[in-house]
LOMIVO-168370 format. One line per 4 residues: for each residue x, y, z of C-alpha. Coordinates in Angstrom, 3 decimals, always signed. Layout:
% LOMIVO-168370
X,Y,Z; ...
% end
This chain:
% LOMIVO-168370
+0.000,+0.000,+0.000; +0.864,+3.819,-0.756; +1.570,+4.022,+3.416; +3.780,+0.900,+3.885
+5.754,+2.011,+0.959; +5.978,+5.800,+2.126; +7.076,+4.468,+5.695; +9.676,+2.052,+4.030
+11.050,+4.893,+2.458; +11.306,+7.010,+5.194; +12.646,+4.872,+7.460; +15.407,+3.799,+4.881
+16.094,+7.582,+4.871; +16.219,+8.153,+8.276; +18.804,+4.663,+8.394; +20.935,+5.973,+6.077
+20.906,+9.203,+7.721; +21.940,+7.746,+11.116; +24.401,+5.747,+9.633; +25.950,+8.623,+8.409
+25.771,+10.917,+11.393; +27.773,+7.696,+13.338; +30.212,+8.047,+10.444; +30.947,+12.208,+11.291
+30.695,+11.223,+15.083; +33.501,+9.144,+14.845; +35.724,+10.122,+11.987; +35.698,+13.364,+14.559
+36.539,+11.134,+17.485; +33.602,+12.737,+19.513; +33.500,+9.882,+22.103; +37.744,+11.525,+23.232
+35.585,+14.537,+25.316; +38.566,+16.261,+26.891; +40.009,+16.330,+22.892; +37.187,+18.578,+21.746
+36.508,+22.325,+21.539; +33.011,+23.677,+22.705; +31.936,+23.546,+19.578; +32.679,+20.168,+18.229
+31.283,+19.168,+21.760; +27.745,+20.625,+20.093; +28.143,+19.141,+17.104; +28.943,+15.636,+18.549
+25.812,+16.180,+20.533; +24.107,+16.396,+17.460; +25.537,+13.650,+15.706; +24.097,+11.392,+18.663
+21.194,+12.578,+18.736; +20.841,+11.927,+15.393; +22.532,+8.733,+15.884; +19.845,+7.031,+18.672
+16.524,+8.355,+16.639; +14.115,+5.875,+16.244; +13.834,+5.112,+12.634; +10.109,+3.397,+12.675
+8.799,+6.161,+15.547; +5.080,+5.785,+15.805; +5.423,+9.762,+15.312; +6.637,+9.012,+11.467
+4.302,+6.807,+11.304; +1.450,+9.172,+12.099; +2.616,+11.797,+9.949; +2.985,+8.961,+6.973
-0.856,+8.050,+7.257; -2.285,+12.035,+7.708; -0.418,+12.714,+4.983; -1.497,+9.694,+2.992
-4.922,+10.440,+3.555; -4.791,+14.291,+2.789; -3.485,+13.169,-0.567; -6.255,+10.111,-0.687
-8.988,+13.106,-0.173; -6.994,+15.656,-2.136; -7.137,+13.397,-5.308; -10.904,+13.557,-4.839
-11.778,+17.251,-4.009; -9.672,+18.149,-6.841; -11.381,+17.222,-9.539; -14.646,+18.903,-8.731
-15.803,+22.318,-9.789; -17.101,+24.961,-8.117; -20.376,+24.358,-10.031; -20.598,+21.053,-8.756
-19.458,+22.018,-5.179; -22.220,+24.547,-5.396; -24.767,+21.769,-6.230; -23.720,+19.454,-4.115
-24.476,+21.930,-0.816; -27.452,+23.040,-2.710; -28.771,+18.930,-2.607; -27.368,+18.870,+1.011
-29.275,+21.943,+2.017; -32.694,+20.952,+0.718; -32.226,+17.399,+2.159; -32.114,+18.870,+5.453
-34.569,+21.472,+5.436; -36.980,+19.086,+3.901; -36.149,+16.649,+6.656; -37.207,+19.177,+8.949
-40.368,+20.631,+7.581; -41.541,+16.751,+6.616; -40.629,+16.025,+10.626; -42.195,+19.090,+11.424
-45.718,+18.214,+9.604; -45.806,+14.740,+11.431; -45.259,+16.171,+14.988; -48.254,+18.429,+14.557
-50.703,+15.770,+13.331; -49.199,+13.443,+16.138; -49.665,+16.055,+18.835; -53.414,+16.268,+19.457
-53.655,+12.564,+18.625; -50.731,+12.167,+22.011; -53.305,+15.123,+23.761; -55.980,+12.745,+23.520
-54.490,+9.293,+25.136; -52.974,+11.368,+28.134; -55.811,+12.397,+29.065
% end
């Protein structure tokens, strides 16, 4: 499916860009602390917190499936005019108001028939 191959994706990403941030953290021998300036000692923070990220976070995954189905209801909003739009709330309007006024009719006929076997 479109979100199992999104996540595989990402997560393949995310691998490769771990595996990568290990490489800079110790090609710059960040683990030797007392060998580094302040700012490499930022920098090798960064590299391992880049390093221990999650790859298949339930957060990704999250973000994978809203975004799968924005595009899932994207693909079918698009298509449709403004005309049609129009008509469609037009439909959707009268539905309901007839609804109501048909509901309406049958509580008043039902209401003095109700009068009568309460009393």
């Amino acid at each position: 499916s479109d979100v199992l191959r999104k996540l595989n994706y990402e997560v393949e990403n995310l691998r490769l860009g771990a595996a990568k941030c290990l490489y800079d953290h110790n090609i710059n021998r960040c683990e030797e602390v007392v060998a580094i300036s302040p700012f490499m000692r930022e920098q090798c923070a960064s590299w391992r917190t880049c390093m221990n990220r999650d790859a298949a976070s339930s957060a990704l995954v999250t973000r994978l499936l809203a975004e799968t189905l924005a595009e899932v209801v994207n693909s079918f909003v698009e298509p449709i005019s403004s005309k049609s739009l129009l008509v469609l709330f037009g439909f959707g309007f009268a539905i309901i108001l007839l609804s109501n006024v048909a509901f309406g009719f049958v509580k008043t006929k039902l209401d003095p028939i109700r009068m009568e076997l309460n009393s």
